[in-house]
C-alpha positions in Angstrom: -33.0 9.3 5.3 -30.7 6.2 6.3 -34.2 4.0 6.7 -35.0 5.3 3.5 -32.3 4.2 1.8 -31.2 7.8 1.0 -27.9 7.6 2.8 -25.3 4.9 3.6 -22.7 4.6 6.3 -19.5 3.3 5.1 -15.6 3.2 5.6 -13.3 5.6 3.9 -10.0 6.8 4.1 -9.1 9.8 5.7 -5.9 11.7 6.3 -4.7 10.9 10.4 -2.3 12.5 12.5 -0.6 10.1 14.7 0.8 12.6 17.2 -2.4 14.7 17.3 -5.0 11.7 17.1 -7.3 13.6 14.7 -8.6 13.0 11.6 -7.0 16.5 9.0 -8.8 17.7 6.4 -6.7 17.9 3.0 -5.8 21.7 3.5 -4.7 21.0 6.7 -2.7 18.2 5.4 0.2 20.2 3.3 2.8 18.0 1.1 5.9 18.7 1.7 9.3 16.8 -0.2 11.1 14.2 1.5 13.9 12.4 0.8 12.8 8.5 0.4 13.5 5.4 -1.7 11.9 3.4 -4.2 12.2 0.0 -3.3 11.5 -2.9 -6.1 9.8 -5.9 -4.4 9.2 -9.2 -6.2 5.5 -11.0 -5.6 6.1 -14.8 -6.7 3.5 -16.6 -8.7 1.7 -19.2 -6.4 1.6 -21.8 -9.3 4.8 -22.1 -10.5 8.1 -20.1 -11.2 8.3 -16.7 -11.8 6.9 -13.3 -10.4 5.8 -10.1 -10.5 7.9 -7.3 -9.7 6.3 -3.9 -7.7 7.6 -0.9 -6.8 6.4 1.0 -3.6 8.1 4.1 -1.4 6.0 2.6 1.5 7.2 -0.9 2.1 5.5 -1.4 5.6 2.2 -1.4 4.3 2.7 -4.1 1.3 1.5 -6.0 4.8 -1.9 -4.8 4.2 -2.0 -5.9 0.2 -4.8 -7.5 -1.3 -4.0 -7.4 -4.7 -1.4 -6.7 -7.4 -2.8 -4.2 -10.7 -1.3 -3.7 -13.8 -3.2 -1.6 -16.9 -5.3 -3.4 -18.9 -3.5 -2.4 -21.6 -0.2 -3.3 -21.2 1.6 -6.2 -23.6 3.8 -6.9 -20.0 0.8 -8.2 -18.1 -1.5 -9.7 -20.5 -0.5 -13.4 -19.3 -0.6 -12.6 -15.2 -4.4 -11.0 -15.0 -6.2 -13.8 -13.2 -3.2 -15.2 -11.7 -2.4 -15.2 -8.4 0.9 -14.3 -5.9 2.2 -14.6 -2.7 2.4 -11.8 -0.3 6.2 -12.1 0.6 7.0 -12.0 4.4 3.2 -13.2 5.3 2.6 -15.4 3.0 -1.5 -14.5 1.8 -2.3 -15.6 -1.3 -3.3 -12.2 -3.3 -5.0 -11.7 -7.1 -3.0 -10.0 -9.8 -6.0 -7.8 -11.4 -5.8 -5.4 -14.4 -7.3 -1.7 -13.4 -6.9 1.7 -15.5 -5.8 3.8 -12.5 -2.2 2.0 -13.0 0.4 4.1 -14.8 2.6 1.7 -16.7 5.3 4.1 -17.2 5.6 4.2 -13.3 8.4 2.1 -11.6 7.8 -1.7 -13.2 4.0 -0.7 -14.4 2.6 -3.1 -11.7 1.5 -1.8 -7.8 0.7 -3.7 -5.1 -2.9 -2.6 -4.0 -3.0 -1.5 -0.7 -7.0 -0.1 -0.3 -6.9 0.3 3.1 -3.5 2.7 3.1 -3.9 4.9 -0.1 -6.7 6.8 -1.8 -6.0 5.5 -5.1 -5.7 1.2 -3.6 -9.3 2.6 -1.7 -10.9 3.4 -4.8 -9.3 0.3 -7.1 -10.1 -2.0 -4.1 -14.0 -0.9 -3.8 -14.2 -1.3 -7.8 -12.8 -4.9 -7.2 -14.3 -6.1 -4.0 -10.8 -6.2 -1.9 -10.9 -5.9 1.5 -8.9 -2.7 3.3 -6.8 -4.0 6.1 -5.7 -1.1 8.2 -2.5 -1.9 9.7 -2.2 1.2 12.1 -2.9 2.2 15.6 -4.4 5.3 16.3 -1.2 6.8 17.3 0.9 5.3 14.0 2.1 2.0 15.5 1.5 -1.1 13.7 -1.0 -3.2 14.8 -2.2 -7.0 14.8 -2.5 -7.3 10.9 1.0 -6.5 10.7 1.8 -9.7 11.9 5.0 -9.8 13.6 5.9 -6.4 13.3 3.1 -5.4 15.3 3.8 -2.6 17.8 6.9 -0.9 15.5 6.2 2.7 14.5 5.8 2.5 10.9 9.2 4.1 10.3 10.2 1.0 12.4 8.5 -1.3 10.3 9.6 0.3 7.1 13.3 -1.0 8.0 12.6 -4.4 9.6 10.3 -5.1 6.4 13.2 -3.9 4.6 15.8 -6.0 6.0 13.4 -8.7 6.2 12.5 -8.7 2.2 16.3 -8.4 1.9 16.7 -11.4 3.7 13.9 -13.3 1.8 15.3 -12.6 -1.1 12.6 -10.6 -2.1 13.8 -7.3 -2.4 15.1 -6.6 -5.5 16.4 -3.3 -5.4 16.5 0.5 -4.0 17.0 3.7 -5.4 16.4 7.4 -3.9 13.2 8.9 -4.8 12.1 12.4 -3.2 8.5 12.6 -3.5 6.1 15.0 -1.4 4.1 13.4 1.4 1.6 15.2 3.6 2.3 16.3 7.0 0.4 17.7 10.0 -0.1 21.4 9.5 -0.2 21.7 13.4 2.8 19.7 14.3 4.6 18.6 10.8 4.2 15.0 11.4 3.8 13.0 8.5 0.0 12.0 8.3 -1.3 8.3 7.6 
């Protein structure tokens, strides 16, 4: 069927226990609420002044961006489609790209696009041609395309990102924000 050209191989996301090693399925991946934080990021223009502000409850992994979305239809962003940022902390130049899955009531109505971390980013990503840059050992560590913070857990990395963006002067703000996130069904980790 494969020399056929009936069937593909390809990458996808899957839900992954770190503690267990094992890929879940979704009904063995439960949400459960936790008590987290929005954090407001700013992504600077590469060709002049100015920004784009994001919001994200998963900080660590704007390591593994390739992209900034906003709606197509939103008055906000009209200008910035096309344009470029800067990844703070690493430093990659990424697009800012317009994409329907964005809500623009949500946080600042731009996301940092993270395809290789989030079903959603997956999906955008594949429509846009973005690479997905895992950034995760098989047992929840970072790993080499985290840059420095390689070898933190990624609760770890969350704080040092944190405190790093705080230091860069890109962090723009934090507020609580409980929101359900999945967890092992075997041992109640949460699952990447």
């Amino acid at each position: 069927l494969y020399h056929e050209g009936l069937i593909y191989r390809g990458e996808r996301l899957v839900n992954w226990c770190p503690r267990c090693t094992t890929v879940l399925s979704d009904l063995e991946s439960p949400y459960q609420p936790v008590s987290g934080h929005l954090w407001t990021l700013r992504y600077p223009f590469t060709d002049g002044e100015g920004g784009v502000e994001v919001a994200t409850t998963r900080p660590e992994t704007m390591l593994g961006d390739t992209a900034v979305a906003v709606h197509p239809d939103d008055e906000r962003y009209r200008d910035v489609v096309g344009r470029s940022v800067r990844l703070p902390l690493i430093g990659r130049e990424i697009p800012v790209i317009a994409d329907a899955f964005v809500d623009p009531e949500y946080g600042s109505g731009a996301v940092k696009v993270t395809p290789g971390h989030d079903p959603n980013d997956f999906e955008c990503g594949r429509r846009h041609g973005l690479p997905a840059i895992n950034l995760l050992h098989p047992d929840g560590r970072l790993n080499a395309n985290a840059g420095p913070y390689e070898g933190l857990s990624a609760a770890e990395g969350r704080e040092r990102v944190v405190a790093d963006l705080e230091a860069e002067g890109a962090l723009l703000g934090a507020e609580p924000h409980p929101h359900d996130v999945p967890h092992c069904d075997r041992c109640h980790t949460v699952v990447e």
